[in-house]
C-alpha positions as CSV (number, residue, x, y, z in Angstrom):
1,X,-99.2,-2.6,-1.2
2,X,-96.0,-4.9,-2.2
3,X,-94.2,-3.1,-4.6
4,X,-94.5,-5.9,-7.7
5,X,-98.4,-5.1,-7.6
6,X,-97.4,-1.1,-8.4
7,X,-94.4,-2.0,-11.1
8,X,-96.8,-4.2,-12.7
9,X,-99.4,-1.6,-12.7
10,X,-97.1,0.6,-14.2
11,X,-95.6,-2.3,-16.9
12,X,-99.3,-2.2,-18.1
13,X,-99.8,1.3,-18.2
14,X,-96.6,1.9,-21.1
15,X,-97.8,-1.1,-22.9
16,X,-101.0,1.2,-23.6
17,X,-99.3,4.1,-24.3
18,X,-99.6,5.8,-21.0
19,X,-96.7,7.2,-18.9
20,X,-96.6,7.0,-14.7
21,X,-94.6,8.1,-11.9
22,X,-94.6,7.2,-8.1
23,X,-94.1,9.6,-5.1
24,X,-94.3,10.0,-1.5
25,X,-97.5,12.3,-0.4
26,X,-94.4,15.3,0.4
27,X,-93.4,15.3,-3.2
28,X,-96.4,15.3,-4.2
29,X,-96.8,18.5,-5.2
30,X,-93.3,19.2,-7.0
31,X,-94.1,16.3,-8.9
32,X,-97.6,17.8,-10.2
33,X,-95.8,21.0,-11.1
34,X,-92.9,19.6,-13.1
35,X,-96.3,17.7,-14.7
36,X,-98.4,20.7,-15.4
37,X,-96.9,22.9,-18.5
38,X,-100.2,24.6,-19.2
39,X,-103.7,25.3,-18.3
40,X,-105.0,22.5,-15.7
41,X,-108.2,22.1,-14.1
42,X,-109.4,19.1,-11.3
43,X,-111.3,18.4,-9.2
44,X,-110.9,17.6,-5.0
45,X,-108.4,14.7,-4.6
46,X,-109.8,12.5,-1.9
47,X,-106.5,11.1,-1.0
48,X,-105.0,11.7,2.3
49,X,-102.0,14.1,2.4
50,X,-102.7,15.2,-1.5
51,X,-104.2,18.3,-2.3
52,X,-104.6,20.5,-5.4
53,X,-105.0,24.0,-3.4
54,X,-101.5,25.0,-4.0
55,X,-101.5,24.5,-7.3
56,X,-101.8,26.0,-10.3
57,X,-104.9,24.1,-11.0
58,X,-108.8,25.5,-11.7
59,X,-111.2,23.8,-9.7
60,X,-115.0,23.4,-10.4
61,X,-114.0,24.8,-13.9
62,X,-116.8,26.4,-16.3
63,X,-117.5,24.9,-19.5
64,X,-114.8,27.2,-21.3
65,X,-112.1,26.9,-18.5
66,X,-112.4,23.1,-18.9
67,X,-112.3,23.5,-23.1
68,X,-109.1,25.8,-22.3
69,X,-107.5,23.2,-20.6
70,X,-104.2,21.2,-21.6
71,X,-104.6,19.3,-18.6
72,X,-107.2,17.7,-16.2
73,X,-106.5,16.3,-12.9
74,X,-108.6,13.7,-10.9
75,X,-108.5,11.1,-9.0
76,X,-108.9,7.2,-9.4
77,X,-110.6,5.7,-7.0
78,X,-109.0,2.8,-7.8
79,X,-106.5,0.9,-10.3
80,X,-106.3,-2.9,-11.8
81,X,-102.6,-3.6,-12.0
82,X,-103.0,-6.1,-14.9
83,X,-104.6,-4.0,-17.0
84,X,-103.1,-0.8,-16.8
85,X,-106.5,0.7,-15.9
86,X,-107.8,3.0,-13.5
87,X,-111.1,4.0,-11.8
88,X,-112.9,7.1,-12.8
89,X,-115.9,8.0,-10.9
90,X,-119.0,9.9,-12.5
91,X,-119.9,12.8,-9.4
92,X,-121.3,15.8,-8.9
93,X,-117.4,17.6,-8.4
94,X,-117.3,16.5,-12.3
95,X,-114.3,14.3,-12.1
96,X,-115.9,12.3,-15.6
97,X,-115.7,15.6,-17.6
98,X,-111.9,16.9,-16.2
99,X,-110.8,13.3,-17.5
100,X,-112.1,13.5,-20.7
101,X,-112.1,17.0,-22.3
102,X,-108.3,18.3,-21.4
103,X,-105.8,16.9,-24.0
104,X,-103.9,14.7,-21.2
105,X,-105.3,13.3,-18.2
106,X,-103.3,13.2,-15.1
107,X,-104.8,10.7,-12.5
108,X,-103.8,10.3,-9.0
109,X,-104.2,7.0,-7.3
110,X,-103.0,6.1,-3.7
111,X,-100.7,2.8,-4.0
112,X,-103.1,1.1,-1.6
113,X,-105.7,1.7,-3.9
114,X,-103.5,-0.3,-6.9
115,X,-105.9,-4.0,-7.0
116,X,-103.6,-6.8,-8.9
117,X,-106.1,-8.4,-11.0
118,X,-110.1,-7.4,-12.2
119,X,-111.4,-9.7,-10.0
120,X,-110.1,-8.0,-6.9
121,X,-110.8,-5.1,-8.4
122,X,-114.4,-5.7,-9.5
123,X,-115.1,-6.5,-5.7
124,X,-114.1,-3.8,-4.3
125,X,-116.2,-1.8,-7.1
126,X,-119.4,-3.7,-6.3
127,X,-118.9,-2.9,-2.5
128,X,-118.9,0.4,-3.5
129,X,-121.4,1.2,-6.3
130,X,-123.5,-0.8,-4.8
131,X,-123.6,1.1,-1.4
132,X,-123.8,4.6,-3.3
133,X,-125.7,3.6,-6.7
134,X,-122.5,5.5,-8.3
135,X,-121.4,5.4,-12.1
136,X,-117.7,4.2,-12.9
137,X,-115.5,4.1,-15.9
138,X,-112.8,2.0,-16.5
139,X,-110.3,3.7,-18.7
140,X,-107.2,2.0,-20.1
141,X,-104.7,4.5,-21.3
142,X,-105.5,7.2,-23.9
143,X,-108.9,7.3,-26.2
144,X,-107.6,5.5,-28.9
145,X,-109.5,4.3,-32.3
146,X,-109.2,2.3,-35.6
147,X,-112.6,2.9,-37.0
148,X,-111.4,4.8,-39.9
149,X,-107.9,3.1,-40.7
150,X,-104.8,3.1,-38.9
151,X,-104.9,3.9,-35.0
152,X,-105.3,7.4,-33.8
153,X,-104.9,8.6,-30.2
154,X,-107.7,11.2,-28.9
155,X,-110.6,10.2,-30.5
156,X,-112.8,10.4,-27.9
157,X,-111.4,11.6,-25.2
158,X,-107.7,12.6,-23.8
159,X,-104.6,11.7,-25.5
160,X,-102.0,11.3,-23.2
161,X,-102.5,9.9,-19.9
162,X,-100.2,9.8,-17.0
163,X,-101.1,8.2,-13.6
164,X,-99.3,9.4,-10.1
165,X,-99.1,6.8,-7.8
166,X,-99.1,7.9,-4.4
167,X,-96.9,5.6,-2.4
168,X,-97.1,5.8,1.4
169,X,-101.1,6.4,1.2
């Protein structure tokens, strides 16, 4: 994945008031850690040379673990570089709900996985709801709303989001 696809990815992310970092699969870890200053719950990464196991993260949280939590980590199956948005399946590990109910949502997308532009992205989407009838958001930095007045961050869902990129996957 050239490198201007992942800067501009992450150009797009602060313009919506989400923060990012990029690491190699070994740091990994240390990088979740110094990420993670209070009760976390995920779900399975399905990223090659990422795990959660070692970390101080719940998975397959109960209702009230996942209401606890500060912090919820999923993956993104995929992310749309102009934008600023990433990929959040609806499955059975419950990767919709850890994005939504924690106050910041910490995604974790593979560099390979970074598409430059919706169209590219939307392909690749098609490919694979259609071969698995699956449900996916596209979320673009924290839930955000002016309903009521001036802008407020949380509304309906997290309200901070930070997105590792995972470089050499």
């Amino acid at each position: 994945m050239p490198d201007t696809t992942v800067s501009t990815f992450r150009d797009s992310l602060a313009e919506h008031n989400a923060s990012s970092s990029v690491v190699e699969a070994a740091a990994f870890e240390d990088e979740l850690e110094s990420l993670l200053t209070g009760p976390a719950v995920g779900v399975p990464l399905d990223i090659d040379g990422v795990s959660l196991a070692d970390l101080p993260v719940t998975l397959d949280p109960t209702p009230a673990e996942l209401e606890a939590a500060d912090f919820g980590v999923t993956a993104a199956s995929l992310a749309v570089a102009d934008y600023g948005s990433i990929a959040v399946r609806a499955d059975a590990a419950g990767t919709e709900p850890v994005s939504l109910f924690p106050e910041t949502h910490v995604a974790v997308v593979a560099a390979s996985d970074v598409e430059p532009d919706a169209e590219r992205a939307f392909e690749r989407l098609d490919d694979g709801a259609r071969a698995d009838r699956a449900s996916v958001v596209l979320a673009t930095g924290p839930s955000a709303t002016a309903d009521m007045g001036e802008l407020v961050y949380g509304a309906h869902g997290p309200t901070d989001v930070h997105v590792v990129v995972v470089e050499d996957r």
